[in-house]
TORLO-633931 format. One record per residue (C-alpha): residue in one letter; z, y, x. Coordinates in steps of 0.5 Angstrom, whole numbers, plus 500, padded with zeros to 3 digits. Each point is the difference from the previous one (the first is absolute). Layout:
AZYX...
//
This chain:
X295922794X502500493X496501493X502503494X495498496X496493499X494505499X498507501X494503496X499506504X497507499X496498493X499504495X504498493X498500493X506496498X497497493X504505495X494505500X505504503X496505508X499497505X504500506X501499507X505496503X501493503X503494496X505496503X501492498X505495500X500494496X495500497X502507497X498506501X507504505X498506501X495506499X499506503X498503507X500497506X504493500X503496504X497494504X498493496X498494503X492501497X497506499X494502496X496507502X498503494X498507502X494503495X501494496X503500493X507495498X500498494X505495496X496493499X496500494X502496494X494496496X502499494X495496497X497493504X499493498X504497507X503495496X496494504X499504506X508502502X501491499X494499505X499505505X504505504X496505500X499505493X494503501X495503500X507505496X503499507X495504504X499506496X507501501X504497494X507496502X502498493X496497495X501499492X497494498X500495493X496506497X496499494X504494497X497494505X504497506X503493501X507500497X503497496X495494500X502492498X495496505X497498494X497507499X498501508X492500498X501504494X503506504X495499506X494500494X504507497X500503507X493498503X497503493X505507500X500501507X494495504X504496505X496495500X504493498X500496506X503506503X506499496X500493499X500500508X505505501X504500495X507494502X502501493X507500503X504503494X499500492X505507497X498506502X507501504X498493504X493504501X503507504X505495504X493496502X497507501X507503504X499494505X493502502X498504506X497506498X497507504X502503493X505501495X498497493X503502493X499495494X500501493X500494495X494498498X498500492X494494500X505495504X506502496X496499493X498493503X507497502X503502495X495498494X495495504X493500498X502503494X500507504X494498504X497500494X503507498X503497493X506506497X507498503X506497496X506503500X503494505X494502505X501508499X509498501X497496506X496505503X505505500X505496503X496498506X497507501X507503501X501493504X495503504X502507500X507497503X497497506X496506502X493501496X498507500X498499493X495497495X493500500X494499495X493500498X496502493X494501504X493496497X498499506X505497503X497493499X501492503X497498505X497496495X498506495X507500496X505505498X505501505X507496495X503507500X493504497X503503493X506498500X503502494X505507502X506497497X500494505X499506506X506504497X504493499X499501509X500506501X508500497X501494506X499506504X504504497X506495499X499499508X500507501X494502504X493499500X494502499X494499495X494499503X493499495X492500501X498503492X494498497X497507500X493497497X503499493X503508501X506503503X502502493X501494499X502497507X505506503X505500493X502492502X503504507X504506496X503494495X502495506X503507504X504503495X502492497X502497507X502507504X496497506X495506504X492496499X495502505X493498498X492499501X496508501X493501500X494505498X494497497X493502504X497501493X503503493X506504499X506501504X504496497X505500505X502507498X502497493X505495504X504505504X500504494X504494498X504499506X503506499X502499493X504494502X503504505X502505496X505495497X503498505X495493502X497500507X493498502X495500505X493500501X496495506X494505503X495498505X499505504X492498501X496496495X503494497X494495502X497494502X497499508X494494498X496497505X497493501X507497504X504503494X502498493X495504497X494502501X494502496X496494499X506495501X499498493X492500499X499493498X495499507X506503506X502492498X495497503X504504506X506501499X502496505X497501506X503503506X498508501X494500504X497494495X501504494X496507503X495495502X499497494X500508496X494501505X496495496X496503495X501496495X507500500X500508500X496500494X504496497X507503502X497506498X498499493X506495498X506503495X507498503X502494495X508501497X505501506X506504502X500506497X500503508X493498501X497503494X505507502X496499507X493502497X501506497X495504505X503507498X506499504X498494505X498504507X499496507X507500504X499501508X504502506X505505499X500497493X499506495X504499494X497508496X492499501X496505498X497498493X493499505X502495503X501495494X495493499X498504494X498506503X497497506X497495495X496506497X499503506X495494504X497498494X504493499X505496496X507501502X501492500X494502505X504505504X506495501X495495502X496504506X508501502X502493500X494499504X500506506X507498501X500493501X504499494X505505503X499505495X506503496X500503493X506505496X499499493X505506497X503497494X505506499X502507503X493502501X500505494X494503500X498499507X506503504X507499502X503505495X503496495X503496506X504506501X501502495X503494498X504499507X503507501X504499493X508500500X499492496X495497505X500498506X495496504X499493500X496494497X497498508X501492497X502497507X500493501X495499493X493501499X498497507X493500499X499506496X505506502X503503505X504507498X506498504X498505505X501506494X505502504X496503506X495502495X505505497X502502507X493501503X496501493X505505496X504503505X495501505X495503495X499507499X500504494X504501494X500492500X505500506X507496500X504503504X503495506X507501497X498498492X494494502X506497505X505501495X495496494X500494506X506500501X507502496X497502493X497492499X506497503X504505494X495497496X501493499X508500503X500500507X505505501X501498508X494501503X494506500X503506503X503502507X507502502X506498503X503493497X492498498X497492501X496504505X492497498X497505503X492501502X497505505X494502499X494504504X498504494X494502504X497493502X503497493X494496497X498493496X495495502X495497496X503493496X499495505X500491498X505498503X501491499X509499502X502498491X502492500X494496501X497505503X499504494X496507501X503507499X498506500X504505505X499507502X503503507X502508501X500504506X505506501X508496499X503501507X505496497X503497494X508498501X504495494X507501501X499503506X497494504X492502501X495495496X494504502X498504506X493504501X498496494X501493503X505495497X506499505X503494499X506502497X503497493X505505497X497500492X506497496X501498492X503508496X504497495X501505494X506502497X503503494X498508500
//
C-alpha cells in the first residue's frame, strides 16, 4: 500500500516553538520537511506514536565550542542527547580558522587554555586540511555528523593570520591589518559564517597562561570587523565582556559596535552569588540600545554556571598544592591509596594551592562548592555547601572534600557555583531567563571536557523550570519557544525553531513525565583517548534532523543527517 509520508508523528501534543498553545494533531513528513499538520494524516512509511508526549521543534545551542569535535567525531554530544539538533559553534572568539601551519601550536596552545581541550587531543585530531576560514567550513561540510552546526569566524585566529605573532602578543592593529581583517571577515561571511566572535574575558587565558591575542582589542579594530559584516550583509556579533573591570565600562563597547556596524550582538549574562545585581543595570543598558534601533541579546544559564571538580577532572581542590605532585600521576585507585596516608593527608590538608588556572582557585570557594550526586542537584540548599558542612562536623572544608574523595573511592563529584546563584537560589536565573532580550544558553559543549558539563541545560529548563510549581514556573509553550525559535532568531537562523508546514522538520518527542538528567559521567572516546565529561537524559522518545531519527528512547541511532547551515544576507 502506498504512503503519503516518509514519516508520521502521530497524536502528539504540539508546543510548536512560537510560544504560541499547544495543540494537538499529527505532523506529517516528506523530505526532510515538515508536509503536513493537522488531525489524523495519512499513512507514512515510519511511524512515531506520540500519545501523552510533548512535539517540539528541535533545540538550537547557540553557544558551544565543537570547533574540534564536528572535524573528528560524528557524534555532537552531549547537546545531541539533551535534544538540541543544531549547534552554533566558534563562540568566545577561539576556533582553528583561518590558521597558517606555522600557527597550528599556537591556536591549540589558545584553545587548550580557554576551553580545556587537552593538546594532544587536537594535534591528534585535527588533519589541519585547510587554512581560510571558507576552506574550514568546506572541511566541516564534508563530515558526517548526528547534527547541524553553524560557525562564526573566530577573533583569536583571525587576528593571528592577519598580524602573526604580533596578534598573539596583542599589539594595537595597523591600518593594513584592520583593512585585512575586514575583508576576510566579509570574505567569511560570503561563505556561510554565521557571524564574528570575540573574547575580552580575563580569565580566557593560554595554555600557558597568556592573554587570549584578541584580549583588549582596541574597539576601533572590532568596529573595522564588524563593517566586514555589515559590507556582507549579515552576520552577528557574538562577544564574552569582561564583566571584572564593570559592565559600565564593558557593555558601552557592544552599544557602539551595533549602531556602528548595524549587526544585532548577543553576549555573556550572569548574576554574581554575592554583591549587587549588577545584571539589572545591564539589561537596563540593552534597553537603551534597543530604543534606537540596535538589536542585543542576552546568553542566560538556566541553572547555575559552574565547574564539576573531581579527582578524574581538570580541577579539583588539591590539585595545585605542591605534595598532589607527588601523585599526580597515578592511576585512580593509586591516588586514593595514597591520600589514606597520614602524611600526605596532613600535608594536602595544610598546603596553600600555588599559582594556576584561575578555575582552580574558583573551584575553592566553599560557600558555593557543594557534593554533586545522582540525580545531579543544580539548586542545593544553602545547608549542603562544603562550608556549611564544614561548620557543622567541626573540620576543615579541605577535610570535608577529602573524606569524600576517600568514601567514593576517588569517584566523588563537587559543583562549584560561580554565578547564577544570587543569594542561594535560582531567582535571579529566572529573572534573567524570562526577559524579552535573554535566551538560554551558555552549555559549552565540546569544550571544557574536564571541568563542565552544562549542555544538558536543555533538560534542565524542561524538567527544572516547567516542571516546578509556583510563581516561578515557564510555561511549556514559552520554555520550548527559548529552546527553540527565539535562540534560533537571536543569532540569525531564520529556517529553523518552529513547527509548521514547510519547516526543516527537527523535531523531538518528549515523555515530560519521565523527563531527567543523569549524573556527568567520564567517558574516554576524543583522539588519543582523551577523556570527556558526558551527561545522558531519560525522557526524549525521539529526537528527528531533517525528518530522519538520530536518537530513539535516548539511544543514539546510527543515523548521520546533521549538515554545515551556511548564513546568508539578512
Amino acid at each position: 500500500m502506498a504512503t503519503d509520508f516518509d514519516m508520521v508523528i502521530r497524536n502528539g501534543t504540539l508546543a510548536d516553538g512560537t510560544g504560541g498553545p499547544l495543540q494537538q494533531a499529527d505532523i506529517g513528513i516528506r523530505g526532510g520537511r515538515i508536509a503536513a499538520i493537522g488531525g489524523v494524516l495519512g499513512r507514512g512509511t515510519e511511524e512515531i506514536d506520540a500519545r501523552h508526549k510533548i512535539v517540539t521543534p528541535g533545540f538550537v545551542d547557540v553557544h558551544t565550542h565543537y570547533d574540534g569535535q564536528a572535524i573528528w567525531s560524528e557524534q555532537l554530544a552531549p547537546s545531541s542527547s539533551h535534544g538540541v539538533t543544531t549547534a552554533v559553534m566558534g563562540n568566545c572568539g577561539v576556533g582553528f580558522a583561518p590558521c597558517r601551519p606555522e600557527d597550528h601550536d599556537m591556536l591549540i596552545n589558545v584553545m587548550e587554555g580557554v576551553e580545556d581541550i587537552p593538546g594532544v587531543v587536537m594535534t591528534e585530531g585535527l588533519d589541519w586540511d585547510w587554512e581560510t576560514f571558507p576552506q574550514y567550513l568546506d572541511r566541516v561540510a564534508q563530515s558526517r555528523r548526528d547534527i547541524d552546526v553553524a560557525a562564526y569566524l573566530p577573533h583569536s585566529p583571525l587576528r593571528v593570520y592577519v598580524m602573526g605573532q604580533r596578534g598573539a602578543d596583542q599589539e594595537p592593529a595597523t591600518e593594513a591589518d584592520l583593512a585585512q581583517m575586514r575583508a576576510l571577515t566579509r570574505e567569511a561571511m560570503a561563505a556561510g559564517a554565521l557571524g564574528f566572535a570575540t573574547s575580552r574575558l580575563s580569565i580566557h587565558k593560554t595554555a600557558d597562561s597568556g592573554s587570549i591575542p584578541s584580549f583588549d582589542a582596541d574597539v576601533r579594530e572590532l568596529q573595522e570587523i564588524c563593517r566586514g559584516m555589515r559590507d556582507a550583509g549579515h552576520g552577528t556579533l557574538q562577544i564574552v565582556l569582561d564583566a571584572f573591570q564593570g559592565w559600565d565600562k564593558e557593555y558601552p563597547i557592544i552599544d557602539t559596535l551595533v549602531r556602528d556596524s548595524g549587526r544585532p550582538a548577543t553576549f555573556t549574562l550572569a548574576s554574581g552569588n554575592d554583591g549587587p545585581p549588577r545584571w539589572r543595570m545591564v539589561l537596563d543598558m540593552m534597553a537603551q540600545t534597543k530604543a534606537v534601533g540596535g538589536a542585543v541579546t542576552a546568553q542566560v544559564m538556566p541553572r547555575p554556571i559552574g565547574l564539576i571538580s573531581g579527582l578524574e577532572l581538570s580541577v579539583h581542590p588539591f590539585i595545585l598544592c605542591p605534595s598532589w605532585q607527588k601523585i599526580a600521576h597515578l592511576p585512580l585507585a593509586e591516588k586514593v591509596a595514597a591520600m589514606r596516608d597520614p602524611t600526605l593527608r596532613a600535608a594536602l590538608l595544610s598546603e596553600t594551592p600555588e599559582p594556576g588556572h584561575p578555575f582552580n582557585a574558583l573551584g575553592r570557594n566553599w560557600r558555593w562548592m557543594f557534593p554533586l550526586d545522582n540525580p545531579p542537584d543544580y539548586a542545593p540548599p544553602p545547608e549542603t555547601s562544603i562550608a556549611a558542612l564544614a561548620q557543622m562536623r567541626r573540620i576543615s572544608p579541605e577535610a570535608v572534600v577529602y573524606d569524600r574523595f576517600l568514601e567514593t573511592q576517588g569517584k566523588g563529584l563537587f559543583l562549584a557555583a560561580l554565578g547564577n546563584f544570587e543569594g542561594g537560589t535560582l531567582d535571579s536565573a529566572y529573572d534573567m531567563l524570562t526577559h524579552p532580550d535573554c535566551i538560554p544558553a551558555l552549555g559549552d559543549g565540546g569544550a571544557h571536557y574536564g571541568a563542565i558539563c552544562d549542555a544538558s541545560y536543555s533538560t534542565f529548563l524542561l524538567s527544572h523550570w516547567v516542571q516546578k510549581a509556583g510563581p516561578q514556573r515557564i510555561e511549556l509553550e514559552q520554555a520550548v519557544h527559548m529552546l527553540s525559535a527565539k535562540s534560533a532568531r537571536a543569532v540569525g537562523l531564520h529556517d529553523r525553531g518552529t513547527l509548521h508546514v514547510g519547516a526543516k522538520a527537527d523535531i523531538n518527542v518528549i515523555d515530560l513525565d519521565r523527563l531527567s538528567i543523569s549524573l556527568p559521567h567520564i567517558v574516554h572516546d576524543l583522539p588519543a583517548g582523551g577523556r570527556r565529561l558526558d551527561q545522558a537524559a531519560t525522557g526524549y522518545d525521539a529526537t528527528l534532523v531533517s525528518g530522519t531519527v538520530i536518537r530513539r528512547h535516548d539511544e543514539a541511532t546510527a543515523a548521520r543527517p546533521g549538515k554545515l547551515v551556511r548564513s546568508a544576507p539578512n
